[in-house]
C-alpha positions as CSV (number, residue, x, y, z in Angstrom):
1,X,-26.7,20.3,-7.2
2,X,-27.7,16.7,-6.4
3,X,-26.1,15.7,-10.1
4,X,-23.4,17.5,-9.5
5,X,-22.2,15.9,-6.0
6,X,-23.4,12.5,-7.3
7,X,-20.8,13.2,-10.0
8,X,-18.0,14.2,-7.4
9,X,-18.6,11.0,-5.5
10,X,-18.2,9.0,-8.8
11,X,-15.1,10.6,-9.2
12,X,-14.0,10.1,-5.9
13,X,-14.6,6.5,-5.8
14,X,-12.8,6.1,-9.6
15,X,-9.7,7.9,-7.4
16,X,-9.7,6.1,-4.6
17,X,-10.1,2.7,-7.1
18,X,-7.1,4.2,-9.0
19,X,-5.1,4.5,-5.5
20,X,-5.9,1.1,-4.6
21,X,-4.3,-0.2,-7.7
22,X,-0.9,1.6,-8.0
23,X,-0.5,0.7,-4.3
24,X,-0.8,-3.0,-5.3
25,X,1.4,-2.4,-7.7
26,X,4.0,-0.2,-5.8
27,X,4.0,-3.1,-3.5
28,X,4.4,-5.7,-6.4
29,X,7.4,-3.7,-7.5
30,X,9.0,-3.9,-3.9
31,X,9.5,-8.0,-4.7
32,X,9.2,-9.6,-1.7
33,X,7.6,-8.1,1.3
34,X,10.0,-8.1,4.7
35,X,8.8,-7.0,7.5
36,X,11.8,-4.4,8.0
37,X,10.1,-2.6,5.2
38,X,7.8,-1.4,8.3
39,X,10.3,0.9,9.4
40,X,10.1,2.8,6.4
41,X,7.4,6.0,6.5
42,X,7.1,5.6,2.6
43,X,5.7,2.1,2.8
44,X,3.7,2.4,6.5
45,X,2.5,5.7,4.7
46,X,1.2,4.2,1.3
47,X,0.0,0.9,3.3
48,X,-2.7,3.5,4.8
49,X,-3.1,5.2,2.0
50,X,-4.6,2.1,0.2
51,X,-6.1,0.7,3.2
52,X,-8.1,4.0,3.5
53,X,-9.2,4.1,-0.1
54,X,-10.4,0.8,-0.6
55,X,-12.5,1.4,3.0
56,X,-13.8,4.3,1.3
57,X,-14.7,2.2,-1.8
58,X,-17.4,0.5,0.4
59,X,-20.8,2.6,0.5
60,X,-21.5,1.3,4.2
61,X,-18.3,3.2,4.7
62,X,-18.5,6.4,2.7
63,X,-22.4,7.0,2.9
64,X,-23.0,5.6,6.3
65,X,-19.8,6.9,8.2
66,X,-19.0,10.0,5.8
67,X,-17.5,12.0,9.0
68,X,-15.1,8.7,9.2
69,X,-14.5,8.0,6.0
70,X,-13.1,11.6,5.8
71,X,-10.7,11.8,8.4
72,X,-9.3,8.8,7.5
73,X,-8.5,9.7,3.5
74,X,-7.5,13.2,5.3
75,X,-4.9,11.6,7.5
76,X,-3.6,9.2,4.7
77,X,-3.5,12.4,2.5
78,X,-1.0,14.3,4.7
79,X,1.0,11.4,5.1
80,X,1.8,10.5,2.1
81,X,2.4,14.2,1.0
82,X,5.1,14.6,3.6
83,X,6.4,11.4,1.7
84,X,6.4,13.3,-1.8
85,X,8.2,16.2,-0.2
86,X,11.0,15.1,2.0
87,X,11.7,12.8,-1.4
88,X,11.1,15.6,-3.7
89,X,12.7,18.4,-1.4
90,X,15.5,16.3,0.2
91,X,16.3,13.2,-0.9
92,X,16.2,14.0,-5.1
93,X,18.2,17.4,-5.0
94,X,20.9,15.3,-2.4
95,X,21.9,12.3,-3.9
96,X,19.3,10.3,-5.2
97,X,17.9,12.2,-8.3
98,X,15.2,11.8,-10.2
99,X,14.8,8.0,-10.0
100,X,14.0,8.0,-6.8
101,X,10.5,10.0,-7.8
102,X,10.2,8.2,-11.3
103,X,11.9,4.5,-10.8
104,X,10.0,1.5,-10.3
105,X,8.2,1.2,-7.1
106,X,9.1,4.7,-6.1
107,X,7.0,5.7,-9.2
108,X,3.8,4.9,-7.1
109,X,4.8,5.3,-3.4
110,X,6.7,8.5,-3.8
111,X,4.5,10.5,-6.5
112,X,1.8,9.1,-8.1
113,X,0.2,7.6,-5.0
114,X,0.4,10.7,-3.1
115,X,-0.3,13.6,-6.1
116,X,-3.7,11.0,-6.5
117,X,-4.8,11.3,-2.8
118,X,-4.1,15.2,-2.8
119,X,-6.4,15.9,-5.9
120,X,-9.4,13.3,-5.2
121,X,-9.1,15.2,-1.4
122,X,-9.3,18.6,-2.9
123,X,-11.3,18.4,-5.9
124,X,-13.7,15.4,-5.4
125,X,-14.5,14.0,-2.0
126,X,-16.9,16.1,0.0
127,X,-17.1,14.2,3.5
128,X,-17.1,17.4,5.9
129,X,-14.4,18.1,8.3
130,X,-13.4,19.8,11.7
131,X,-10.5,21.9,12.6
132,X,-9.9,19.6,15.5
133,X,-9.6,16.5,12.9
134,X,-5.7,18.2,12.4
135,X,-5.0,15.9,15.5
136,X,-5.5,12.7,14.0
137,X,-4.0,13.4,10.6
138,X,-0.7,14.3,11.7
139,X,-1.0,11.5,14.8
140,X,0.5,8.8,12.4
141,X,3.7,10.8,11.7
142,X,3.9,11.8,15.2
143,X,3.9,7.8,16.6
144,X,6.2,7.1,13.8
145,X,8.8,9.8,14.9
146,X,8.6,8.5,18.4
147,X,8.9,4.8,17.9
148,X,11.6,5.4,15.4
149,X,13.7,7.9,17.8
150,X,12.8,5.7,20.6
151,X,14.4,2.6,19.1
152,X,17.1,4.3,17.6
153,X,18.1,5.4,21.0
154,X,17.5,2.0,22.2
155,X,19.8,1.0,19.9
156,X,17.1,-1.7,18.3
157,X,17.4,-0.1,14.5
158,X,19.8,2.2,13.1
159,X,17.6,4.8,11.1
160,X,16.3,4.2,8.6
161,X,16.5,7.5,7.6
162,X,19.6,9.6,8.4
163,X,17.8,12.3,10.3
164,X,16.8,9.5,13.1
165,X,20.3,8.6,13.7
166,X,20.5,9.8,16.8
167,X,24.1,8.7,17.7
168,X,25.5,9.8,14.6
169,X,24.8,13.5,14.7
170,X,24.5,16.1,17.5
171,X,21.5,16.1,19.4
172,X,20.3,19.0,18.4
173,X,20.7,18.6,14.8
174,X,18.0,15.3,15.5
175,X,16.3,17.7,17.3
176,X,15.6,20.4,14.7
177,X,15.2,17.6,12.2
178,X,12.0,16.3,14.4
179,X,10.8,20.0,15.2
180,X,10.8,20.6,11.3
181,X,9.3,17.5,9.9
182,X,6.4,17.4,12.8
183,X,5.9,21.3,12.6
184,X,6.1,20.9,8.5
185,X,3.7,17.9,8.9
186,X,1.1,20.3,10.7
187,X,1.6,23.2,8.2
188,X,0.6,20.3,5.5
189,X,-2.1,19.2,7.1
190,X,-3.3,22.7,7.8
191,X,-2.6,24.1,4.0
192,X,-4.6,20.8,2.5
193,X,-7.6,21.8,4.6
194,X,-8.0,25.6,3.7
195,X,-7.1,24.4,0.2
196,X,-10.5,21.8,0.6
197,X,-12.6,24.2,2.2
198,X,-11.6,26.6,-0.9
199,X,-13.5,23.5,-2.9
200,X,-16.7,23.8,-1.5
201,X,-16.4,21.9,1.3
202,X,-17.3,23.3,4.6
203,X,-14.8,22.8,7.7
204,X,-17.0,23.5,11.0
């Protein structure tokens, strides 16, 4: 039992290593950094996916705070999945294709990144989690929907995506766009859990 979960953590660590990496180079893709790249959920998304994985790199962080160290991969995890499936679900079948899954930096941020986070969050890491930590993996896409719908309305930004232009479609349409990426969001975070617990790992 001991090997076995020593082995898990090995492969947890080479994961979140792997991460790490293709974010640096999904970001080295971009070309130069602007901070109007901020408003975009794929790169605030990936920017805590890496920032969570190399924290979980550090043993003073993974052994001493393994409650921590958990929710944080967990909340990274949901977050870039929504990525992978509003490109994969909306954005490639409407216009964009398959490059924008398979083409330069999109090759990290939009599928490798996050299909890396999901299986090292299933399969190998084995920090235990509570129902309750739901709340703060699907916080980060809630503050983003509000900031972005807030400035929108302010008028500050237009978009970035087409579903927060407020003034350009009916309310309700910006509406039932927010209702169905926060309640998709939750069912996410929800379905990664069960799938986790389905691992081995137990969910108090």
């Amino acid at each position: 039992m001991r090997k076995d979960r020593d082995r898990l953590e090995k492969l947890a660590v080479a994961a979140n290593a792997a991460i790490v990496l293709m974010g640096l180079l999904g970001l080295l893709l971009s070309g130069r950094f602007k901070l109007s790249f901020l408003w975009f959920y794929t790169v605030l998304s990936n920017l805590l996916l890496m920032i969570t994985s190399a924290l979980y790199l550090l043993p003073q962080i993974r052994k001493k705070h393994p409650r921590a160290a958990g929710v944080m991969r967990y909340s990274a995890t949901v977050s870039t999945s929504l990525t992978f499936v509003i490109v994969a679900a909306v954005f490639a079948p409407f216009g964009g294709g398959l490059r924008v899954l398979v083409e330069g930096r999109w090759l990290f941020q939009h599928l490798l990144c996050p299909l890396a986070s999901v299986a090292s969050f299933i399969f190998f890491e084995r920090e235990e989690l509570k129902k309750t930590d739901l709340i703060p993996a699907i916080a980060p896409t809630v503050v983003y929907a509000a900031v972005l719908v807030a400035s929108n309305l302010a008028h500050a930004i237009e978009g970035p995506y087409p579903f927060f232009r407020v003034y350009g479609q009916p309310w309700y349409i910006s509406v039932l766009w927010c209702i169905g990426i926060l309640g998709g969001t939750a069912a996410m975070a929800e379905g990664l859990m069960k799938l986790r617990s389905r691992g081995g790992v137990s969910v108090d």
